[in-house]
DOTORDREN-909556 format. One record per residue (C-alpha): residue in three letters; z, y, x. Coordinates in nm, 4 decimals, always signed. Last residue first. Example, Ala and Ser with C-alpha at 12.3 -4.5 7.8 and 13.67 -1.06 7.14 Angstrom:
BEGIN
- SER, +0.7140, -0.1060, +1.3670 .
- ALA, +0.7800, -0.4500, +1.2300 .
END
This chain:
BEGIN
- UNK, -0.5795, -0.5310, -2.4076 .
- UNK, -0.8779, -0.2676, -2.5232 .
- UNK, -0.6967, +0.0031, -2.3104 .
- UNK, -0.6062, -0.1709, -2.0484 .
- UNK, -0.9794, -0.2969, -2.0366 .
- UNK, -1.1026, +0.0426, -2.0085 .
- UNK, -0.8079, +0.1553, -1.7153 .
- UNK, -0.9494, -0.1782, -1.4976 .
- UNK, -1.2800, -0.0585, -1.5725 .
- UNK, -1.2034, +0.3139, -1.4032 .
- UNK, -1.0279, +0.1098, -1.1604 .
- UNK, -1.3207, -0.0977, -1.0321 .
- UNK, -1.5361, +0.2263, -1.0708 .
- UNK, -1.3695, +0.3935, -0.8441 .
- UNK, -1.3812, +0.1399, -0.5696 .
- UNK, -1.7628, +0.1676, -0.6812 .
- UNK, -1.8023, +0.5161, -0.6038 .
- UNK, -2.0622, +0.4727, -0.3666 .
- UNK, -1.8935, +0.6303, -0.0951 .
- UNK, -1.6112, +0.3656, -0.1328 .
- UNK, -1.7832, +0.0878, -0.1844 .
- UNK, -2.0184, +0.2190, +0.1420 .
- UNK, -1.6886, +0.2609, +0.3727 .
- UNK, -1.5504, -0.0952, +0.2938 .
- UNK, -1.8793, -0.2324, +0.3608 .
- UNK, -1.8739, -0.0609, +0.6861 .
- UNK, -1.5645, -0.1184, +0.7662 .
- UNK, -1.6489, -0.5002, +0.7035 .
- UNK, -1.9579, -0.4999, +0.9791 .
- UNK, -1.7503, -0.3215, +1.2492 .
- UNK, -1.4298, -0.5767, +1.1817 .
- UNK, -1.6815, -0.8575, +1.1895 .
- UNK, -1.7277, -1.0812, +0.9159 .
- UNK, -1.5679, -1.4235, +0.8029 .
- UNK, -1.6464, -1.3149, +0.4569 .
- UNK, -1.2899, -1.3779, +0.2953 .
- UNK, -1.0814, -1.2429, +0.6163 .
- UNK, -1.3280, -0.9949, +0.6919 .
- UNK, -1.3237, -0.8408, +0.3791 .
- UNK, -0.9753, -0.8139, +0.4065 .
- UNK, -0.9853, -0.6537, +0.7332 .
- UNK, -1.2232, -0.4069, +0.6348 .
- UNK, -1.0156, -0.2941, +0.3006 .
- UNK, -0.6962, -0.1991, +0.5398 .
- UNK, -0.9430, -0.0126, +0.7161 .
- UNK, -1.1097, +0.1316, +0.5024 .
- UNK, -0.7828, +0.2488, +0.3228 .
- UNK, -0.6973, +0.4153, +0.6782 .
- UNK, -1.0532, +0.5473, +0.7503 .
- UNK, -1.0581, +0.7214, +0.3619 .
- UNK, -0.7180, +0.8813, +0.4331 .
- UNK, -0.8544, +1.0499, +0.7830 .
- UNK, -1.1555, +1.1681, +0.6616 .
- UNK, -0.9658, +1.3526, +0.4184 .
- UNK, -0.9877, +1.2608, +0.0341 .
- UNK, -1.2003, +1.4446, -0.2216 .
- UNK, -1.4218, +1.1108, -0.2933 .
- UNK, -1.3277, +1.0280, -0.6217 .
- UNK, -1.1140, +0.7418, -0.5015 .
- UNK, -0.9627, +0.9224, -0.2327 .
- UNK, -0.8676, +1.2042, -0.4661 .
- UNK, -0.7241, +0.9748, -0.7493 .
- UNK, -0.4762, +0.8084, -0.5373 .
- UNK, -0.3714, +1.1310, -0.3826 .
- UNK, -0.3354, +1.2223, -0.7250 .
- UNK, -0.1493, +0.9057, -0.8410 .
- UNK, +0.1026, +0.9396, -0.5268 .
- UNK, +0.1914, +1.3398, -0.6778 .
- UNK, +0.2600, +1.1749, -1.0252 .
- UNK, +0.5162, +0.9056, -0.8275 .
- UNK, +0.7122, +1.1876, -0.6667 .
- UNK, +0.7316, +1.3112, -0.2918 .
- UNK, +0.3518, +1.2400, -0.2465 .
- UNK, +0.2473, +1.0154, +0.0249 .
- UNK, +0.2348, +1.0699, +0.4148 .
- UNK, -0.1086, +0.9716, +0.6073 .
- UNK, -0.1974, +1.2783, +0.8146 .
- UNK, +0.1712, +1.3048, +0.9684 .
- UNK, +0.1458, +1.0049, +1.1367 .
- UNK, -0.1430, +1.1455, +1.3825 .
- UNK, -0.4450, +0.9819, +1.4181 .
- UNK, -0.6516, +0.7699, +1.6476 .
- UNK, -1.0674, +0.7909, +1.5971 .
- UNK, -1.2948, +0.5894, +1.4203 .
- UNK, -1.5335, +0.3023, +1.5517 .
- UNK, -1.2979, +0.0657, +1.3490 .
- UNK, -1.2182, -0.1103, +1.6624 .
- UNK, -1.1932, +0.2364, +1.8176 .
- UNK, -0.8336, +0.2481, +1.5863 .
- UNK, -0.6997, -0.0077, +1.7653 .
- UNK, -0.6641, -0.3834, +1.6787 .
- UNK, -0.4284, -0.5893, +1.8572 .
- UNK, -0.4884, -1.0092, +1.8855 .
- UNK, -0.3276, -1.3444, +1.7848 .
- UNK, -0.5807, -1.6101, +1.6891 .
- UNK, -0.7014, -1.8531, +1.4812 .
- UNK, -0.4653, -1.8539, +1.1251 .
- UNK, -0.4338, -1.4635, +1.1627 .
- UNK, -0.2077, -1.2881, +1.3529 .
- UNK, -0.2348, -0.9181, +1.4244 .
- UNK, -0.0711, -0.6552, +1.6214 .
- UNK, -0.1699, -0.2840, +1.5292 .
- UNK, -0.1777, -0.0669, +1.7964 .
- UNK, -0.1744, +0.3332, +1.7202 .
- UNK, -0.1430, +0.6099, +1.4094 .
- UNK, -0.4668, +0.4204, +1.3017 .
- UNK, -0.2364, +0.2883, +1.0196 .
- UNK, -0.3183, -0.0587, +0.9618 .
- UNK, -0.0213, -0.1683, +0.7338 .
- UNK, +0.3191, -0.2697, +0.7475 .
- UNK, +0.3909, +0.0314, +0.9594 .
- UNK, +0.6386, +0.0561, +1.2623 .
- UNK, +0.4629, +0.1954, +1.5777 .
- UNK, +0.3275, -0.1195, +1.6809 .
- UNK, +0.1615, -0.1526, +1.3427 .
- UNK, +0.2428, -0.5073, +1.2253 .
- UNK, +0.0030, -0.7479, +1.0409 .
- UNK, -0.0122, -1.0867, +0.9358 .
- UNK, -0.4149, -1.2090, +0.8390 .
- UNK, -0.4535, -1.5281, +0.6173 .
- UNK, -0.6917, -1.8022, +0.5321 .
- UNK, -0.4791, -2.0076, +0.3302 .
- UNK, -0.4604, -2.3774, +0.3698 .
- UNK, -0.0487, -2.3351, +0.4766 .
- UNK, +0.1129, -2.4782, +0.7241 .
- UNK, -0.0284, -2.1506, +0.9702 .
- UNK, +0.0965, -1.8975, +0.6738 .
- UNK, +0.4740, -1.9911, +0.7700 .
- UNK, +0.4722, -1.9745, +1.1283 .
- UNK, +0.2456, -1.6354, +1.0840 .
- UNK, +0.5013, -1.5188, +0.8700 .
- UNK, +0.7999, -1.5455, +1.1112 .
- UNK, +0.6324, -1.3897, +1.3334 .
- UNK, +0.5125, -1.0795, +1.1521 .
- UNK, +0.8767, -1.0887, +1.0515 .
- UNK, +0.9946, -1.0618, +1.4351 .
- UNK, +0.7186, -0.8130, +1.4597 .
- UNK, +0.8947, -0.5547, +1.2005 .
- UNK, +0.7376, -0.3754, +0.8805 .
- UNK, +0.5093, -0.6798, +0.7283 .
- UNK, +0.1669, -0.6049, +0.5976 .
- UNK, -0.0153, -0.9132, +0.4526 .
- UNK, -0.4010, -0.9839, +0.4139 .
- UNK, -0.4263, -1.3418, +0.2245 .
- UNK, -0.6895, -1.5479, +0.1151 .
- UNK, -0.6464, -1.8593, -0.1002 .
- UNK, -0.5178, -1.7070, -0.3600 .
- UNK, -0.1784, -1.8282, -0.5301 .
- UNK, -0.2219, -1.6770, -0.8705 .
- UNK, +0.1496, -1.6423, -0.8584 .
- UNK, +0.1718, -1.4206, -0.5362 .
- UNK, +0.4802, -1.5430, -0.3982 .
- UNK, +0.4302, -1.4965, -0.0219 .
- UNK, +0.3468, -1.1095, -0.0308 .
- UNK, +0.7122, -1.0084, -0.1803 .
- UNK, +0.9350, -1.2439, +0.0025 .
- UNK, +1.0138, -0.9996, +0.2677 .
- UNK, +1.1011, -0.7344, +0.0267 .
- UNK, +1.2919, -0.9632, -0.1275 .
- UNK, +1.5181, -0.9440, +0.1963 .
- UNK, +1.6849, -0.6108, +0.1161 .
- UNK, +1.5073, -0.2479, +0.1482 .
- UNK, +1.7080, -0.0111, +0.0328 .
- UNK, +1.7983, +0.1809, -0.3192 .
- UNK, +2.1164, -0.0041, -0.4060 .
- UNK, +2.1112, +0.0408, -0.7659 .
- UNK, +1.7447, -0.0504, -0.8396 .
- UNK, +1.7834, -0.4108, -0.6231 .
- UNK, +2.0971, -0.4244, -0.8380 .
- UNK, +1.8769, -0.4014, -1.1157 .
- UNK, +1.6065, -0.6488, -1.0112 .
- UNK, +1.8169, -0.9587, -0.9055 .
- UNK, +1.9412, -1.0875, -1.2238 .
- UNK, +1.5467, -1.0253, -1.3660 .
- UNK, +1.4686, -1.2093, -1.0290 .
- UNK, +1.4165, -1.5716, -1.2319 .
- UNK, +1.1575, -1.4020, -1.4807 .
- UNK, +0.8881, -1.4077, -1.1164 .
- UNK, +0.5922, -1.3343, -1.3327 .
- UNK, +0.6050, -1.0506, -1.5443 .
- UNK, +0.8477, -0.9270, -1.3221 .
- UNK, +0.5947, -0.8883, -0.9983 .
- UNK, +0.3402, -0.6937, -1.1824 .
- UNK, -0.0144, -0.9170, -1.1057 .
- UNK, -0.3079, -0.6752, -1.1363 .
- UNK, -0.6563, -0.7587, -1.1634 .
- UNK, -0.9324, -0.7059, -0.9403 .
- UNK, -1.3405, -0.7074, -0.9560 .
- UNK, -1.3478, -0.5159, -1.2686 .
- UNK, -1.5711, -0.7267, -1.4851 .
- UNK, -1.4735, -1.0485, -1.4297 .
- UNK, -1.1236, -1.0192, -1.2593 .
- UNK, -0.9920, -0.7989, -1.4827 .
- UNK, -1.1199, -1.0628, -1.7997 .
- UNK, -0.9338, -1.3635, -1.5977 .
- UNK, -0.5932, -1.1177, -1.5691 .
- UNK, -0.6827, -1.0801, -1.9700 .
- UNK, -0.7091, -1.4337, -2.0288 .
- UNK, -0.4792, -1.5428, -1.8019 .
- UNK, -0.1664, -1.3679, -2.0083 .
- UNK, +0.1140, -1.2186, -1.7454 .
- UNK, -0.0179, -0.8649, -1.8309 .
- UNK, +0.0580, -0.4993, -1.6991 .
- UNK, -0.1336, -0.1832, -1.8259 .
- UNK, -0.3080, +0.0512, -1.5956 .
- UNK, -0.3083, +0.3956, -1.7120 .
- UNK, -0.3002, +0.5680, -1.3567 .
- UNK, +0.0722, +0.6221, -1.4039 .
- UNK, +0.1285, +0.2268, -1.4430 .
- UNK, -0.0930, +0.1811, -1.1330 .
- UNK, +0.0890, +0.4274, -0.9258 .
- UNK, +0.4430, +0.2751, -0.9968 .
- UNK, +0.3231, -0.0692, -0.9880 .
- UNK, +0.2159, +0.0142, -0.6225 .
- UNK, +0.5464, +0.0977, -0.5081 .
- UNK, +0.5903, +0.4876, -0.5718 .
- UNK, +0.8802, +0.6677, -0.3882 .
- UNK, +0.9792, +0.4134, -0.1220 .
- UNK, +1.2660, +0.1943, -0.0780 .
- UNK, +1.2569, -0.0019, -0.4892 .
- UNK, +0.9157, +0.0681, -0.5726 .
- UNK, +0.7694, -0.0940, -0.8279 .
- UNK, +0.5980, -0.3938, -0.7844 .
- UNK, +0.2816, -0.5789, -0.6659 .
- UNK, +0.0440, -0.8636, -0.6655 .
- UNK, -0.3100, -0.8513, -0.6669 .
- UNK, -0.5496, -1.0623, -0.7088 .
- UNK, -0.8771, -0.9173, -0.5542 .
- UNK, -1.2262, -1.0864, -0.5924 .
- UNK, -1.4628, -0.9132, -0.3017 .
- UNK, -1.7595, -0.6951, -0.4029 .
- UNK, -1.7212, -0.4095, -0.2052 .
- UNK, -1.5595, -0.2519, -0.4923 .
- UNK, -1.2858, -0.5342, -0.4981 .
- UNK, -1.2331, -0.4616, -0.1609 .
- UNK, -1.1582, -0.0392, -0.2225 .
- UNK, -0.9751, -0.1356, -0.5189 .
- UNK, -0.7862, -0.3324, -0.2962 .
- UNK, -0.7389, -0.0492, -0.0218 .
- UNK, -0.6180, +0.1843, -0.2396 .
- UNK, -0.3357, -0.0376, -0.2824 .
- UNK, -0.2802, -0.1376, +0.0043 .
- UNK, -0.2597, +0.2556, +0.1375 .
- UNK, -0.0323, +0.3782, -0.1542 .
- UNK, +0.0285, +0.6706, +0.0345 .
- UNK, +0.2436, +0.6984, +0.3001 .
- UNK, +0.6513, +0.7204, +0.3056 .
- UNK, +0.7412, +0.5715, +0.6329 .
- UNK, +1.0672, +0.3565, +0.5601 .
- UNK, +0.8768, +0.0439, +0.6631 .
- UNK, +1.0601, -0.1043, +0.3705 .
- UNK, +0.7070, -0.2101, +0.2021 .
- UNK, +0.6374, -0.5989, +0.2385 .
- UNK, +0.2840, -0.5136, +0.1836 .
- UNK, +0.0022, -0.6159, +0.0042 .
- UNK, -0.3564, -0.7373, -0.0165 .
- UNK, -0.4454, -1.0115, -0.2453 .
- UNK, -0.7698, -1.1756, -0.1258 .
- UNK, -0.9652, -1.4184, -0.4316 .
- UNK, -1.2225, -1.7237, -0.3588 .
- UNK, -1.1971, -1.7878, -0.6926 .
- UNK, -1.2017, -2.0808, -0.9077 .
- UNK, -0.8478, -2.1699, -0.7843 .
- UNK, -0.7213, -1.8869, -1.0406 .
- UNK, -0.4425, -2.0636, -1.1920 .
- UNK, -0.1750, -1.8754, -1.2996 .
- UNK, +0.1858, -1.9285, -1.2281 .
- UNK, +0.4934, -1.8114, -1.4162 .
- UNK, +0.7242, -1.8486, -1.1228 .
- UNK, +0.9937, -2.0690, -1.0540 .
- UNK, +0.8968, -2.3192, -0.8000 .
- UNK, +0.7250, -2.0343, -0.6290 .
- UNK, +1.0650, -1.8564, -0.6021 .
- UNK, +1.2195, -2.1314, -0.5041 .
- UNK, +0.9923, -2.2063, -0.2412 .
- UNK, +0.9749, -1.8638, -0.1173 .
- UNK, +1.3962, -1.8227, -0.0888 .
- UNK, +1.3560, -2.1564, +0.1111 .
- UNK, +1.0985, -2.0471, +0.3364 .
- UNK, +1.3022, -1.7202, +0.4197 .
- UNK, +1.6454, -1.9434, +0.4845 .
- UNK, +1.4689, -2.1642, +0.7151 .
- UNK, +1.3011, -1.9302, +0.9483 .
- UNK, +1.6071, -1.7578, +0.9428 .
- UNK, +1.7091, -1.4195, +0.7568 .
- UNK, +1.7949, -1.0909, +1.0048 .
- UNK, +2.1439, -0.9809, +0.9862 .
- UNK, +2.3057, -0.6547, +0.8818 .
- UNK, +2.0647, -0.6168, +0.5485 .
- UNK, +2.0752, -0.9873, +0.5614 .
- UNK, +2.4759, -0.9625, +0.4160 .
- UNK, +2.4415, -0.7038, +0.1812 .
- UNK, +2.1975, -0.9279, +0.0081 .
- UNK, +2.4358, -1.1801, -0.0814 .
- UNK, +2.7070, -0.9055, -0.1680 .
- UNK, +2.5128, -0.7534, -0.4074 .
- UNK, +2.4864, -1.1169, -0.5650 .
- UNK, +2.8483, -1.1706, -0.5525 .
- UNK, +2.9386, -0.8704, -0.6903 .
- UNK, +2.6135, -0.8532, -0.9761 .
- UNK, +2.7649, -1.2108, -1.1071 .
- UNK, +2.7297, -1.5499, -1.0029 .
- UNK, +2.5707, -1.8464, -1.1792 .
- UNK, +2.3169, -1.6326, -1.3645 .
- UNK, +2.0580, -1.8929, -1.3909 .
- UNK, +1.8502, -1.6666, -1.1336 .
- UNK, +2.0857, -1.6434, -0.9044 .
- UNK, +2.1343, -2.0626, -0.9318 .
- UNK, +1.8217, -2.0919, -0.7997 .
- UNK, +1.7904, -1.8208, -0.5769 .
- UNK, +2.0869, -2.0235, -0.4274 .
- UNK, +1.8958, -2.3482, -0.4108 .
- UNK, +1.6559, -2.2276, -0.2379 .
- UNK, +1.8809, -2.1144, +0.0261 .
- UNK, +2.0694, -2.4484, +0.0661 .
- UNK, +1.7321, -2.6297, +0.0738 .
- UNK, +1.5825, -2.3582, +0.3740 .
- UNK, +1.9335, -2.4647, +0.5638 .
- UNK, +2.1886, -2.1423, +0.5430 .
- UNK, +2.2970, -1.9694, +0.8456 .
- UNK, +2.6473, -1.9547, +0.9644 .
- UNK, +2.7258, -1.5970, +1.0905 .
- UNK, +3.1031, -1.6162, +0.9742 .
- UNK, +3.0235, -1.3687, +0.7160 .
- UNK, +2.7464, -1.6073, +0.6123 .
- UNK, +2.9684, -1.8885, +0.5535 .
- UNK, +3.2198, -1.7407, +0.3995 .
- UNK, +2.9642, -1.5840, +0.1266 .
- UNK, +2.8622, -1.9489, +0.0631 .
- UNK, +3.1768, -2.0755, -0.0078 .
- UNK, +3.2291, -1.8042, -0.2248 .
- UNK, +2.9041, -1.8423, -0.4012 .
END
């Protein structure tokens, strides 16, 4: 690690084998918490390469307790988080929201390590219980439309990683890798990333892959569809911006979509949307986030997809996804 810690100080980048194969040996505890902090100190004050971020994926995929859920044509819909902007759990809303509208959601998350409630956080205080076993994940997906992949369950390698992660409080770069290890591996993808240089990198990425994918970048700094303003987007076809008229809804203000201050006050909000006691303004944002991963399974317009997003929501049956979800915790 010395050799490599030289390197980077003297701006050298890594080559995507040289990164994978330090995840590698991270996560056969080769070097200890100093060295590692000191790894991720280092892209905190420069951005990771092209090559260096598709090596950390590959090693992390390489690694990972996978699960095979081919059978589905599934969306997970998540973040990279570290936009630093405190909102609700808008993803994760917005999957339950998807899943409601009929859509197979595999979902991949954590807890919060930037933010005040990552959506592992919420779920866990909602009831939700975590498994790696495909039988239960299988179950989820069967009868409540989503299940729930916690990151550690899956990804053993980072357990080296996780409490310095903890200690130091900011965003590093496995916040970047976050979305692209999803160990189900679903063949659609809606990703929020919180800088267009990332967005970028992403899309590069995504297009050598089979998925059908959206990246997404509000203009203003969310990695998520905010309606604050803009919101660039690159998919596997095309490059475009969405505004909030795209939606047929209005432009809002930033201060309509902050979160709780503690992880109980994020599963209230949670529970309010769902139940239907949210503002107009909260329900358009998870809609929208919902919409464009409808879209991206059903090849639909954005108008068309809001609109389904907006009736499994009305209906109650984005509720309902997570009321099952809590049953089958319980039985599991």
């Amino acid at each position: 690690m010395k050799h490599i810690l030289n390197r980077l100080i003297n701006h050298e980048q890594l080559s995507k084998e040289q990164a994978r194969t330090v995840l590698v040996n991270i996560s056969e505890g080769k070097y200890n918490q100093s060295q590692i902090a000191a790894f991720l100190t280092v892209y905190m004050m420069r951005n990771v390469s092209l090559e260096e971020l598709e090596g950390f994926r590959d090693a992390l995929l390489d690694l990972c307790l996978s699960v095979d859920f081919s059978e589905y044509n599934a969306v997970d819909l998540c973040g990279t988080g570290g936009d630093g902007k405190n909102t609700f759990n808008i993803s994760t809303l917005a999957s339950f929201v998807t899943a409601g509208a009929g859509v197979k959601v595999t979902k991949h998350g954590n807890y919060g390590v930037s933010s005040v409630s990552g959506s592992s956080n919420v779920m866990e205080a909602l009831g939700v219980k975590f498994s790696n076993k495909k039988d239960v994940l299988k179950r989820s997906l069967d009868e409540a439309g989503i299940c729930v992949l916690h990151a550690p369950l899956f990804h053993p390698a980072m357990k080296n990683v996780a409490p310095i992660r903890r200690e130091l409080g900011v965003k590093t770069f496995f916040n970047m890798l976050g979305p692209m290890v999803n160990p189900a591996f679903p063949k659609n993808q809606l990703v929020g990333v919180f800088d267009l240089e990332l967005a970028r990198m992403y899309g590069y990425l995504y297009q050598k892959s089979e998925k059908n994918y959206a990246v997404l970048h509000a203009m203003d700094g969310y990695d998520e569809i905010s309606l604050t303003g803009p919101v660039k987007v690159i998919s596997k076809n095309s490059e475009n911006i969405l505004n909030a008229e795209d939606f047929g809804v209005k432009q809002i203000e930033q201060s309509e979509i902050f979160g709780g201050e503690t992880v109980k006050a994020s599963a209230e909000i949670f529970l309010n949307i769902l139940n239907g006691k949210g503002s107009e303004t909260q329900n358009n944002v998870v809609c929208a986030n919902a919409a464009l991963a409808i879209s991206i399974v059903e090849n639909c317009s954005i108008k068309d997809s809001f609109q389904k997003a907006q009736e499994s929501l009305q209906s109650k049956n984005a509720l309902n996804s997570l009321k099952k979800l809590q049953q089958l915790s319980v039985i599991n």
